[in-house]
TIPALUM-587074 format. One record per atom (N, C-alpha, C): residue number from 1; residue in one letter; chain; atom name; x, y, z. Coordinates in Angstrom, 1 decimal. Layout:
NUM  a  A  CA  X  Y  Z
...
END
This chain:
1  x  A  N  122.9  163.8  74.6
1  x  A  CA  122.5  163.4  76.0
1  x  A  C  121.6  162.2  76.0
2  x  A  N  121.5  161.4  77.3
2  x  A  CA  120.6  160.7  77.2
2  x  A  C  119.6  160.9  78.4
3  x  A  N  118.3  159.9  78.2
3  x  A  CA  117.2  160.4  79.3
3  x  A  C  117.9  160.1  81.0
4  x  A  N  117.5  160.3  81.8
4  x  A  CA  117.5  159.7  83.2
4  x  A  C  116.8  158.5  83.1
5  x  A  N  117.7  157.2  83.7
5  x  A  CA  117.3  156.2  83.9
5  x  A  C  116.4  155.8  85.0
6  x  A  N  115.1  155.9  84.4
6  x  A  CA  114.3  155.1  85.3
6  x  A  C  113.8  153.9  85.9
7  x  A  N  113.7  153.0  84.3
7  x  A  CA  112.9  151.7  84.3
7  x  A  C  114.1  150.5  84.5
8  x  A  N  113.4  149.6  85.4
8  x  A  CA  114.6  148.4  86.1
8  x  A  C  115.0  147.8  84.2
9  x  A  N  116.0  147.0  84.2
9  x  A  CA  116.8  146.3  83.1
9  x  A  C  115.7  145.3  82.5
10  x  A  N  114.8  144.6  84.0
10  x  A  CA  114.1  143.9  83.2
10  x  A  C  112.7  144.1  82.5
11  x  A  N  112.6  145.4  83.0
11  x  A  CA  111.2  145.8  82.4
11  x  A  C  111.8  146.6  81.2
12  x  A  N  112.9  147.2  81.1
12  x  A  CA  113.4  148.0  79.4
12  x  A  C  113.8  146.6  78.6
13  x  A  N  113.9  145.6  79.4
13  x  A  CA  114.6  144.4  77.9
13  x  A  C  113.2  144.1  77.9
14  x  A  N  112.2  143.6  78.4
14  x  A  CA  111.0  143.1  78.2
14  x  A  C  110.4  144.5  77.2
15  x  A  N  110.2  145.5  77.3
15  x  A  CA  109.8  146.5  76.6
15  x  A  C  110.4  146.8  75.3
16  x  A  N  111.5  146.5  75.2
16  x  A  CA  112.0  146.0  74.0
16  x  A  C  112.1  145.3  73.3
17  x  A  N  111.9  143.9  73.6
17  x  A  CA  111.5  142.3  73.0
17  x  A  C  109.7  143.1  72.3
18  x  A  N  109.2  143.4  73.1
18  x  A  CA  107.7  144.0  72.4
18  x  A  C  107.9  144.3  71.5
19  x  A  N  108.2  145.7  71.7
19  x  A  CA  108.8  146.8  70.6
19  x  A  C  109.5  146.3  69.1
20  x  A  N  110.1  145.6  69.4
20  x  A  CA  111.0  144.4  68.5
20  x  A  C  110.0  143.8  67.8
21  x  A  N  108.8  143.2  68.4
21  x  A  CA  108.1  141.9  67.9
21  x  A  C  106.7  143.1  67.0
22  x  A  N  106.6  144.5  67.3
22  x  A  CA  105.4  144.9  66.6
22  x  A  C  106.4  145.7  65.4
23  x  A  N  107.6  146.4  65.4
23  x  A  CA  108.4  146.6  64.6
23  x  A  C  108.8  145.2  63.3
24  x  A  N  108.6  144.1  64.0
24  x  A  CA  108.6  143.2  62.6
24  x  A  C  107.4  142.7  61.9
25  x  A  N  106.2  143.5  62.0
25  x  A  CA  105.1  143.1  61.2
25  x  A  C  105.5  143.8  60.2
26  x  A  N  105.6  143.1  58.8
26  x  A  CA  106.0  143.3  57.4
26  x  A  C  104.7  143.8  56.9
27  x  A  N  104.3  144.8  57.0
27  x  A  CA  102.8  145.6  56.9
27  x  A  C  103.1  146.0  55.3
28  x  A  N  103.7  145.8  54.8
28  x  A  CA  104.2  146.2  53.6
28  x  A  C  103.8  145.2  52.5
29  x  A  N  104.8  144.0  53.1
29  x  A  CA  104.1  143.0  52.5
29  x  A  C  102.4  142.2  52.5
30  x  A  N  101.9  142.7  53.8
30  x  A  CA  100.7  142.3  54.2
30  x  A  C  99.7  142.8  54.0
31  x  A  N  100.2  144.1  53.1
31  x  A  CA  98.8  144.9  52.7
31  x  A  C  99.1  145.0  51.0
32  x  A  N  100.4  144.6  50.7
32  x  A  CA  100.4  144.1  49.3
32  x  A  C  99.4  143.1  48.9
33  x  A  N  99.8  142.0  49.9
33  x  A  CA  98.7  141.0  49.5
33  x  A  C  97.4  141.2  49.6
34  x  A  N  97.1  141.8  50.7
34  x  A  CA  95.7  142.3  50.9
34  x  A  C  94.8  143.1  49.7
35  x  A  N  95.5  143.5  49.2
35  x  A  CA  95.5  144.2  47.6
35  x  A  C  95.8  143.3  46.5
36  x  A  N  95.9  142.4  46.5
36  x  A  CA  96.1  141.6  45.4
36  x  A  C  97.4  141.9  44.5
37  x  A  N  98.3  142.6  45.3
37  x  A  CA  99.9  142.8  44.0
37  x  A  C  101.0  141.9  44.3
38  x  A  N  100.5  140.3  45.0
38  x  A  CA  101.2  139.3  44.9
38  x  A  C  102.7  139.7  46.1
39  x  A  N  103.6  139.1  46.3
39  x  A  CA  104.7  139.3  46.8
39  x  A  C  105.3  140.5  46.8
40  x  A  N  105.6  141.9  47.7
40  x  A  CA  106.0  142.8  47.3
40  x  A  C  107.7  142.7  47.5
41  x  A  N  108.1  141.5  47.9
41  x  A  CA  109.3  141.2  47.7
41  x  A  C  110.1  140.9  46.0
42  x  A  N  109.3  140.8  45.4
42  x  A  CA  109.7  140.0  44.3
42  x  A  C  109.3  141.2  43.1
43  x  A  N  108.9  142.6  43.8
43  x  A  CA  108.1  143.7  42.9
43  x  A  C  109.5  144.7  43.2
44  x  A  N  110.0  145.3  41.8
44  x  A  CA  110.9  146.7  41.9
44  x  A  C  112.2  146.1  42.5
45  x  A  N  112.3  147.0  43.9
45  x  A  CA  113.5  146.5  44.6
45  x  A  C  113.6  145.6  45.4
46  x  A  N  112.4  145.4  45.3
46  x  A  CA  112.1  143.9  46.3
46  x  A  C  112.2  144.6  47.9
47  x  A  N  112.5  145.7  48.3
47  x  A  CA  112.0  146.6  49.9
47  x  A  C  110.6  146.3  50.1
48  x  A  N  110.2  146.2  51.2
48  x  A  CA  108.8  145.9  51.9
48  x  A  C  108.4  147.3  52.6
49  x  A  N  108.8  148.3  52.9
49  x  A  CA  107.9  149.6  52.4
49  x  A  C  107.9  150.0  51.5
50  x  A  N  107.0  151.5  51.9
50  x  A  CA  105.7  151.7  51.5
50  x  A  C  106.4  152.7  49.8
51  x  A  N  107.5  153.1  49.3
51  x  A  CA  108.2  153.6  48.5
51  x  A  C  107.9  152.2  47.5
52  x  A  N  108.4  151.2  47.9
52  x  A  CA  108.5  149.8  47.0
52  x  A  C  107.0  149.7  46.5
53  x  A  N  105.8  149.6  47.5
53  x  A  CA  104.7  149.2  47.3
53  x  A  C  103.9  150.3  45.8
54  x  A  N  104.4  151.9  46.3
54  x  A  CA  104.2  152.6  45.2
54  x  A  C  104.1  152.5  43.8
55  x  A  N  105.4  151.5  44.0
55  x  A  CA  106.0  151.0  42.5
55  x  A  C  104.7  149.9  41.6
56  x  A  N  104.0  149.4  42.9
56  x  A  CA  103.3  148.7  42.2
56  x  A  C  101.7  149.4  41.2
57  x  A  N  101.9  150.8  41.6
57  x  A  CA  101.6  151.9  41.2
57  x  A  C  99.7  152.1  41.6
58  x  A  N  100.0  151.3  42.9
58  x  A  CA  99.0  151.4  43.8
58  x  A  C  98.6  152.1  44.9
59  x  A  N  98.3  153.7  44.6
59  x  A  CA  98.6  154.5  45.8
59  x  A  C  97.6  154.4  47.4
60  x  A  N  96.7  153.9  47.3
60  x  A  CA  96.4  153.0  48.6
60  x  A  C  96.6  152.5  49.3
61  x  A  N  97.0  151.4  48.1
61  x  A  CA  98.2  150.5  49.3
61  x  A  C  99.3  150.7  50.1
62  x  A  N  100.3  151.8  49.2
62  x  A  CA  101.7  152.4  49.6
62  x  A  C  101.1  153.4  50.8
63  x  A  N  100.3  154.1  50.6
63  x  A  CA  99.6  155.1  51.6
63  x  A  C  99.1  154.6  53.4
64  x  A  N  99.0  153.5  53.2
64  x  A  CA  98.5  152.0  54.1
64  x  A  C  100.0  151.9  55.1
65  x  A  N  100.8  151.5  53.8
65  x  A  CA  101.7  150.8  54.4
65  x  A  C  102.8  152.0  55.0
66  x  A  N  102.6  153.2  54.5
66  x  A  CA  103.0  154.5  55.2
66  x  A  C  102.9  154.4  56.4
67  x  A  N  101.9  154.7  56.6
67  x  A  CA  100.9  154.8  58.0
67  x  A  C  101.1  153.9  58.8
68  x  A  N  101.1  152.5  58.1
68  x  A  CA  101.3  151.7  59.3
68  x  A  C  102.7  151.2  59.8
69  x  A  N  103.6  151.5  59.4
69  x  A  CA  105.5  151.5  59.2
69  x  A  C  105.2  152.8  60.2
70  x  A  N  104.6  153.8  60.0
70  x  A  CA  105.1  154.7  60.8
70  x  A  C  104.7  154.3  62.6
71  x  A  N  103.1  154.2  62.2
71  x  A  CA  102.7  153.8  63.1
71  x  A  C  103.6  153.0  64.5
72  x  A  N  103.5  152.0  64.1
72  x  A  CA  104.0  150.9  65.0
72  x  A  C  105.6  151.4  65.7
73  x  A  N  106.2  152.0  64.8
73  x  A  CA  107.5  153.2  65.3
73  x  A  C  106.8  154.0  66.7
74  x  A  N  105.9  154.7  66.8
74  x  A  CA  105.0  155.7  67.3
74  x  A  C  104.3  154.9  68.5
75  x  A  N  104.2  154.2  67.9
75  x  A  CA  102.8  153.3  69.3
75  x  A  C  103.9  152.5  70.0
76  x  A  N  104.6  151.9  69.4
76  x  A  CA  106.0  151.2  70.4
76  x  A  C  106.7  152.4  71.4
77  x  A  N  106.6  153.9  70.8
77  x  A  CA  107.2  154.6  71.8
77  x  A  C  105.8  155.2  73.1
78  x  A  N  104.6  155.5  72.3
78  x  A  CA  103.9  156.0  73.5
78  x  A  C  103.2  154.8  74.1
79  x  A  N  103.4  153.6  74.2
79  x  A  CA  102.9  152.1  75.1
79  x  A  C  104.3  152.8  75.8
80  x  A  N  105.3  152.8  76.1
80  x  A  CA  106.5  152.3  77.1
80  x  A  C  106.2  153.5  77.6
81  x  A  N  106.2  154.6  76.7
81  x  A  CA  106.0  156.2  77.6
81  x  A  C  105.1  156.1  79.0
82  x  A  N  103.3  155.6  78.3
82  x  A  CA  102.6  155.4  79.1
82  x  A  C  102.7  154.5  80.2
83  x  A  N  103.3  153.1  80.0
83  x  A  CA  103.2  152.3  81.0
83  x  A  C  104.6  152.1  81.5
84  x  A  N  105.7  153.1  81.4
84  x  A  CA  106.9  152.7  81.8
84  x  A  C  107.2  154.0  82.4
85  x  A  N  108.6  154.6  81.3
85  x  A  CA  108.9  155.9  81.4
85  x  A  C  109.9  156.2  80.1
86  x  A  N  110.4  157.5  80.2
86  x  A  CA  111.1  158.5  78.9
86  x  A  C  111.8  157.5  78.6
87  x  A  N  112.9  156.8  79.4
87  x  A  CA  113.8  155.4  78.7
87  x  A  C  113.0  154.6  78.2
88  x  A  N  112.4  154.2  78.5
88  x  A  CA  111.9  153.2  78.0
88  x  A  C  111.4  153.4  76.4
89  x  A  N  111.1  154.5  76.6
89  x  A  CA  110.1  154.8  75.3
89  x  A  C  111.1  155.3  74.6
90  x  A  N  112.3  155.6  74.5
90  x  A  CA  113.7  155.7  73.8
90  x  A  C  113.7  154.4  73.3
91  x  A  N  114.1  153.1  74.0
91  x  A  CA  114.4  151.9  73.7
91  x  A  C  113.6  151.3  72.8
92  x  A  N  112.6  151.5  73.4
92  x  A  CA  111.0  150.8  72.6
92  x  A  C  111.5  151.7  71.5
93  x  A  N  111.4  153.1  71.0
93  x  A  CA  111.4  153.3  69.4
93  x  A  C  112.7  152.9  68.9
94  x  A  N  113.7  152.8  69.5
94  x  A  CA  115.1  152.1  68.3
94  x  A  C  114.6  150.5  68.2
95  x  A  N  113.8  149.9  69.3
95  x  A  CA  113.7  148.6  68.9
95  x  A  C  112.8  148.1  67.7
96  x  A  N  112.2  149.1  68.0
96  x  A  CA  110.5  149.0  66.8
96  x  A  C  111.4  149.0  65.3
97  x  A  N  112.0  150.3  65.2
97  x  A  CA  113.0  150.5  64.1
97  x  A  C  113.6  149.4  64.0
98  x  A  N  114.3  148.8  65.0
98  x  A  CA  115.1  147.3  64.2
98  x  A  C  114.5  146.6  63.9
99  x  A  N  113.4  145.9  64.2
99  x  A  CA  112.3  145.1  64.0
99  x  A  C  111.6  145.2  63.1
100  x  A  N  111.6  146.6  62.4
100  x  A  CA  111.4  146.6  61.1
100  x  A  C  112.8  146.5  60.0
101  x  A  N  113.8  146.9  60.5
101  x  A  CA  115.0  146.6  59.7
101  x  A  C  115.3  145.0  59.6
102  x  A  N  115.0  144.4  60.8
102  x  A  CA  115.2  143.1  61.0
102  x  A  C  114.6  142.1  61.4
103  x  A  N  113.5  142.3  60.8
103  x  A  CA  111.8  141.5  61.4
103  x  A  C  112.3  140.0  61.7
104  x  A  N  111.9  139.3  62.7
104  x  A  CA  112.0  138.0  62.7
104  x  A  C  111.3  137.2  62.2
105  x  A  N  110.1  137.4  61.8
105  x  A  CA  109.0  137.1  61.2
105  x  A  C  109.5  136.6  59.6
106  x  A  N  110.3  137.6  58.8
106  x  A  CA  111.2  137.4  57.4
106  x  A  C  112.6  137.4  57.5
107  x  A  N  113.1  136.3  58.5
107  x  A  CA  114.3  135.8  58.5
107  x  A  C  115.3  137.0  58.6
108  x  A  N  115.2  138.2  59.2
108  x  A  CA  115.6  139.3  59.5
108  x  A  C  116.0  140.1  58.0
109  x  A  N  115.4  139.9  57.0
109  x  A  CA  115.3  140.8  55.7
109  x  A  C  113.9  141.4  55.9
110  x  A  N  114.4  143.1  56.1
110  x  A  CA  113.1  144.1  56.4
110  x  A  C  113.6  145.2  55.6
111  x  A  N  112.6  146.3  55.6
111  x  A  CA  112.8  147.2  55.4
111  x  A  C  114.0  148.6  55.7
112  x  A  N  114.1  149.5  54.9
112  x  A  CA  115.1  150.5  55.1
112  x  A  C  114.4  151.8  56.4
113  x  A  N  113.2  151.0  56.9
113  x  A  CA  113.2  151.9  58.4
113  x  A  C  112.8  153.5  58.3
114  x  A  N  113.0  153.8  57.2
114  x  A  CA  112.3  155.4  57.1
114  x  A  C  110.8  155.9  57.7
115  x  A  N  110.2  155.2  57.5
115  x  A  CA  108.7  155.7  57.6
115  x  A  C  109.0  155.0  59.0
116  x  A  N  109.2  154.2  59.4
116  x  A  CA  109.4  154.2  61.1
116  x  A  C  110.1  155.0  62.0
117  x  A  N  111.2  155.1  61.6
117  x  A  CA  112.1  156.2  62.1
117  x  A  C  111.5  157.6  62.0
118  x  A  N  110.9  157.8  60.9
118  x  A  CA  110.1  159.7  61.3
118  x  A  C  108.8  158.8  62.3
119  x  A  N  107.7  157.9  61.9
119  x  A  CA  107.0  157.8  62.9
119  x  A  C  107.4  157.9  64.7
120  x  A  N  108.2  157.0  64.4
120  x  A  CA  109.2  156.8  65.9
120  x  A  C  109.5  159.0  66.5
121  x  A  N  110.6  159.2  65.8
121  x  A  CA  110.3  160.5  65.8
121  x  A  C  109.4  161.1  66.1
122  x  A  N  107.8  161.7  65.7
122  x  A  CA  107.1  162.1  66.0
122  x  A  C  106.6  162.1  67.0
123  x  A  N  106.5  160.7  67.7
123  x  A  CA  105.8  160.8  69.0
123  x  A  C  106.8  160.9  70.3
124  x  A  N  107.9  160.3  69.7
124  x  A  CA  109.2  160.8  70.7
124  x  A  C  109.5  162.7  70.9
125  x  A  N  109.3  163.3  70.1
125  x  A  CA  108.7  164.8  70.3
125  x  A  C  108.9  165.4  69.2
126  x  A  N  106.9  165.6  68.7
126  x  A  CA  106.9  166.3  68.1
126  x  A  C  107.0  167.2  66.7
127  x  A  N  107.7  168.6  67.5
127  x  A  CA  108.2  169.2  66.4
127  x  A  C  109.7  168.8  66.1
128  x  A  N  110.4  168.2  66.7
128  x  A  CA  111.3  167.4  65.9
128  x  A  C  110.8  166.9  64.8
129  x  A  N  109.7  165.9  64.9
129  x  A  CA  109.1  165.0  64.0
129  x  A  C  108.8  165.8  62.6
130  x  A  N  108.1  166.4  63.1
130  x  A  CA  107.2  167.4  62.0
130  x  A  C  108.6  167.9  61.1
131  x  A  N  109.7  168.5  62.1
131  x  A  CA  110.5  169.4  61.2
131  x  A  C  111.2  168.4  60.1
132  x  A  N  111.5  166.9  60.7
132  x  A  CA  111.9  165.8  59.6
132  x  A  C  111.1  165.5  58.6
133  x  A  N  109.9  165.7  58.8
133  x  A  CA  109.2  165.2  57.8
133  x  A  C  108.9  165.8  57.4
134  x  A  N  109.0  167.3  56.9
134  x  A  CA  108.9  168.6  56.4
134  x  A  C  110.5  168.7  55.4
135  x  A  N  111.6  168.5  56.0
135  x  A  CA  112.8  168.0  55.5
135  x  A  C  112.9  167.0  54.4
136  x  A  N  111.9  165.7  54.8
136  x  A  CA  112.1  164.7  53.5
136  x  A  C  111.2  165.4  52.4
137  x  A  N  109.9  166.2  52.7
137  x  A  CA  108.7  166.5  51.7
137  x  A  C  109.2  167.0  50.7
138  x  A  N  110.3  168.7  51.7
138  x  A  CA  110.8  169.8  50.2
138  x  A  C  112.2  168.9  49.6
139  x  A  N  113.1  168.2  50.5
139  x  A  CA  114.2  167.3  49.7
139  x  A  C  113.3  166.5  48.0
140  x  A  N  111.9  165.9  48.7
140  x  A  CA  111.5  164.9  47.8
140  x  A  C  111.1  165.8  46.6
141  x  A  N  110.7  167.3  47.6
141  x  A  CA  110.0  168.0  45.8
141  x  A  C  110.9  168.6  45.2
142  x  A  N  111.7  168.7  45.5
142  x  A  CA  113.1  169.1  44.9
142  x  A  C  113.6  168.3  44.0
143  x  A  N  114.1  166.7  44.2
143  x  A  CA  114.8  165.7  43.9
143  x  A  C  114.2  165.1  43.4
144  x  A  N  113.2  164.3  43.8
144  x  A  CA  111.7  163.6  43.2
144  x  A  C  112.7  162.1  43.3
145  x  A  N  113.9  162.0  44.5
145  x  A  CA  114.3  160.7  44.8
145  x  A  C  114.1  160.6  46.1
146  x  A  N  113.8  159.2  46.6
146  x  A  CA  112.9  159.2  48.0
146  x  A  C  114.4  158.6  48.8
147  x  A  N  115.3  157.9  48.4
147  x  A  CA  116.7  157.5  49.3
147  x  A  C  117.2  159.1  49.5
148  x  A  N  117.0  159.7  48.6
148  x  A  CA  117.9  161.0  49.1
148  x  A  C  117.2  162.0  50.1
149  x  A  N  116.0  161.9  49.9
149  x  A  CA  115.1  162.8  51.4
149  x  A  C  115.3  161.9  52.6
150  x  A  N  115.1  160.8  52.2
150  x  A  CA  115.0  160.1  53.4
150  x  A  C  116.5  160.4  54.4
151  x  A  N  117.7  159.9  53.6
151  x  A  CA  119.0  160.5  53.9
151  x  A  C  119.4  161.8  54.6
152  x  A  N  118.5  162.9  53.8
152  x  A  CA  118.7  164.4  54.6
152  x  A  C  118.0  164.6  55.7
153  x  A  N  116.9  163.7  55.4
153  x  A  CA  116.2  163.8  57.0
153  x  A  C  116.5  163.7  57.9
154  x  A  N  117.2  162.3  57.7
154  x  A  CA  118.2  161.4  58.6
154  x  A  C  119.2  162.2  59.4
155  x  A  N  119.8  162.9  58.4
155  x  A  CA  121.1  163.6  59.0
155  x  A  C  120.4  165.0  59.3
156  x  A  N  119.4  165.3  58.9
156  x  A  CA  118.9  166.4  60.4
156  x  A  C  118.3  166.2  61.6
157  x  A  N  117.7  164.9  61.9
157  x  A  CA  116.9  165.0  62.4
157  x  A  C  117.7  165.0  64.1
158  x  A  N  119.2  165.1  64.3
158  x  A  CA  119.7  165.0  65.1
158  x  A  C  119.8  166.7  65.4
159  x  A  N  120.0  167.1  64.3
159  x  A  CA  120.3  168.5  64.7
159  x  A  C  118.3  169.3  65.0
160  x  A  N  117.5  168.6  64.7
160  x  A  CA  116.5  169.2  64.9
160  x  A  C  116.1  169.0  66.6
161  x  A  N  115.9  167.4  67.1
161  x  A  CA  115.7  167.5  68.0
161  x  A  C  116.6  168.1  69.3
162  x  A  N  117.3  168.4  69.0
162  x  A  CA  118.5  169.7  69.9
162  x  A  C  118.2  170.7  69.7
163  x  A  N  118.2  171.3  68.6
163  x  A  CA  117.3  172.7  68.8
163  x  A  C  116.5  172.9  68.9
164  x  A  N  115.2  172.2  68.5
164  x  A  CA  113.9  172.5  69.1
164  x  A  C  113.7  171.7  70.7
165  x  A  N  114.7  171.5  71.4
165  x  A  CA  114.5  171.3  72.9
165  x  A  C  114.1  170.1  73.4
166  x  A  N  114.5  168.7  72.9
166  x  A  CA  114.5  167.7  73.4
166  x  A  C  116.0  167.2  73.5
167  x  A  N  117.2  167.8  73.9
167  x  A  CA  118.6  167.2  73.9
167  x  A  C  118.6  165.6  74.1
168  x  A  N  117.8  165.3  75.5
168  x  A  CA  118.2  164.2  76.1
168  x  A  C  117.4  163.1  75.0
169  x  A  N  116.8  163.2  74.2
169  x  A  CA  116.8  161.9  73.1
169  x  A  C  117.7  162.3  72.0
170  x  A  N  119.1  163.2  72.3
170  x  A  CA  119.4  163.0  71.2
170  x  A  C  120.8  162.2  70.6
171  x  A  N  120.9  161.2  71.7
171  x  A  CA  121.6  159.8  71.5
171  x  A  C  121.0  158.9  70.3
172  x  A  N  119.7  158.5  71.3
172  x  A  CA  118.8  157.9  70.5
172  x  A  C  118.5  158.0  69.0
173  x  A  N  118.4  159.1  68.9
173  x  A  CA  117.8  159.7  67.5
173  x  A  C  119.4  160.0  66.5
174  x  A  N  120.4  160.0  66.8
174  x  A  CA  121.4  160.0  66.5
174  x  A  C  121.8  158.2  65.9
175  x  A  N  121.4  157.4  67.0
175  x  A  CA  121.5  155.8  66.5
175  x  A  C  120.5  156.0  65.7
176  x  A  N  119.6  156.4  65.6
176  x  A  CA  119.1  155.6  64.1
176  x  A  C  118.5  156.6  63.2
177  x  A  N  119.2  157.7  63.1
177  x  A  CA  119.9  158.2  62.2
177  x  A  C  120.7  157.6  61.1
178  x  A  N  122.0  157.1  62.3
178  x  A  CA  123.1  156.1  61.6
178  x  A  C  122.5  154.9  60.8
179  x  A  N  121.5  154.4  62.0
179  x  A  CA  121.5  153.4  61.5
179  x  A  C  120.2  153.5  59.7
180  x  A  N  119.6  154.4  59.6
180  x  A  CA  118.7  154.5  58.0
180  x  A  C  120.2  154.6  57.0
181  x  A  N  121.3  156.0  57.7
181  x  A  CA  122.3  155.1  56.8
181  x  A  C  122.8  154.1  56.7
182  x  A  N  123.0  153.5  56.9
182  x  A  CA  123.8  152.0  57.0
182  x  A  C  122.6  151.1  56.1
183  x  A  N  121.2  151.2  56.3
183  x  A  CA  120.2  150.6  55.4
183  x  A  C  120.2  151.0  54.0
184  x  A  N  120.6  152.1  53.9
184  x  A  CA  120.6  153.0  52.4
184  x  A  C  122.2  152.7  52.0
185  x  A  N  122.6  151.8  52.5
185  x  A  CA  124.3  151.5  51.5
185  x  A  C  124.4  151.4  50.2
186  x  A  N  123.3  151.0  49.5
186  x  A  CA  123.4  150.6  48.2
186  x  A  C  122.5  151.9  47.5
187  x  A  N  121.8  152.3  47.7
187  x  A  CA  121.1  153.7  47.5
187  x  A  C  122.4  154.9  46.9
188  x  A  N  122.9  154.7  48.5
188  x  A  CA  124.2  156.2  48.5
188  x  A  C  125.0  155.8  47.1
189  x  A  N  125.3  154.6  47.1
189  x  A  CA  126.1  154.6  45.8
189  x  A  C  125.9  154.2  44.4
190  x  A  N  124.2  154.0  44.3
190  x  A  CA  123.6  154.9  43.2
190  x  A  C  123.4  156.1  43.2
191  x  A  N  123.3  157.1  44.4
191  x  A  CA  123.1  158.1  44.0
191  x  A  C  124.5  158.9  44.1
192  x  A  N  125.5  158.0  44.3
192  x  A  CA  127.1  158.5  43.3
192  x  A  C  126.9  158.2  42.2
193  x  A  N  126.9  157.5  41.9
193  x  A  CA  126.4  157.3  40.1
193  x  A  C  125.5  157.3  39.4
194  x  A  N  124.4  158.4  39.6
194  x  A  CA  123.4  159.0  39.2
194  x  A  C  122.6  158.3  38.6
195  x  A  N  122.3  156.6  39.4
195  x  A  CA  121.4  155.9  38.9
195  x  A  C  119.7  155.5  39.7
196  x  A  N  120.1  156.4  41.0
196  x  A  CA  118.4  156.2  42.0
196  x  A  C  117.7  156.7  41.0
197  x  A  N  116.8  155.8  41.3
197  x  A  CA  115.5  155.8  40.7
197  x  A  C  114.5  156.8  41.0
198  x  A  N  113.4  158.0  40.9
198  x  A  CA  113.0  158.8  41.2
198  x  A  C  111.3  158.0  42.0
199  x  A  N  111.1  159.0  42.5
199  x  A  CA  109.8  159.1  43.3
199  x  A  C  108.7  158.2  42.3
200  x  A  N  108.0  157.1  42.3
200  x  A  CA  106.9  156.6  41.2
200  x  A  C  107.6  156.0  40.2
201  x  A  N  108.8  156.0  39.8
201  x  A  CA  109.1  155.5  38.8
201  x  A  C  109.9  153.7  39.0
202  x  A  N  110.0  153.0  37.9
202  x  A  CA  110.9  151.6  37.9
202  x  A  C  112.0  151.9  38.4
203  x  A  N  112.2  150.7  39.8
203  x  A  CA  113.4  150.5  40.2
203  x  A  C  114.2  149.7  39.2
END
C-alpha cells in the first residue's frame, strides 16, 4: 500500500532534494578522518560505513558513523513528517537512503545504505524498526557476517512492517529493501562462495 497523498509535487520534490543532500554526508568518511585513520576509502573494502570503519579496528569511530548513517535516514523522515506530511516523510526516507547510496558530494560512490535504511525504518514506525534490527543483531550472532544480516533484515523488513500495522509504508520499505540488495551484489556472491568476510575481521 501506499500513504494518501497529501503534499503538493513541489513541496515532496523540494523535500526530497533535502533529504537527498543530508543522506550524502559521507559521515563515514568524515569521522574516519576526524580520527586520524586517513581515507576510509582506501581501508578494507573501501565502503564508507560504519562495518568498513570497524575494520580499522576503531570501535568509536565505527560506533559514530553507526549513529550517524542511521541518523540522517531518521531525521530526513521526522523533518518532512513534522513540516509536511506521511508522503512526504516516505519520500524524504528513500531519498536520504539514496543520498547515501549515491552522495553527490563523492561523485555518487556511497555506501551500501544499511544503517540508513534500519535508521530510516525506525522512525518511519517503530516496531517495524526495532523488529529489523533485532533481525540483523541474532542473524549477526549467528553468522558473525554483517552483508548477510543486513540482507535478512532487508528481506523482512517488508514483511514486518505489515504485520505489525503500518501497511501503507509498505511500498516504500519494499523499494529499499530492493534496493540494499542491488547494493550488496558483490557481497551475495561471495557469500555463494563462501568468501564474506566475518564481523571485525580483514576484508
Amino acid at each position: 500500500m501506499i500513504p494518501v497523498l497529501e503534499t503538493s509535487a513541489a513541496l515532496m520534490g523540494l523535500a526530497a532534494l533535502a533529504a537527498y543532500l543530508l543522506g550524502s554526508v559521507p559521515f563515514g568518511l568524515v569521522i574516519a578522518r576526524a580520527f586520524g585513520l586517513g581515507d576510509i576509502r582506501q581501508i578494507g573494502s573501501g565502503n564508507i560505513g560504519a562495518t568498513n570503519v570497524l575494520r580499522t579496528g576503531n570501535r568509536p569511530a565505527a560506533f559514530l558513523t553507526l549513529l550517524l548513517d542511521a541518523g540522517k535516514g531518521g531525521l530526513a523522515v521526522l523533518l518532512a513528517r513534522a513540516l509536511l506530511a506521511e508522503d512526504a516523510a516516505q519520500i524524504a526516507g528513500l531519498a536520504a537512503f539514496l543520498g547515501h547510496c549515491f552522495p553527490v558530494f563523492l561523485g555518487f560512490k556511497g555506501g551500501k545504505g544499511v544503517a540508513t535504511f534500519l535508521g530510516t525504518l525506525l522512525v518511519l514506525f517503530w516496531p517495524a524498526g526495532i523488529a529489523a534490527c533485532l533481525t540483523w543483531a541474532a542473524t549477526a550472532a549467528i553468522s558473525r557476517i554483517s552483508s548477510l544480516s543486513a540482507l535478512v533484515a532487508a528481506a523482512m523488513a517488508p514483511v514486518w512492517i505489515n504485520v505489525l500495522g503500518m501497511p501503507q509504508a509498505g511500498l516504500v520499505t519494499a523499494l529499499l529493501a530492493a534496493l540494499v540488495f542491488v547494493r550488496h551484489d558483490a557481497n551475495i556472491k561471495r557469500l555463494m562462495r563462501g568468501e564474506e568476510p566475518r564481523i571485525g575481521g580483514k576484508s
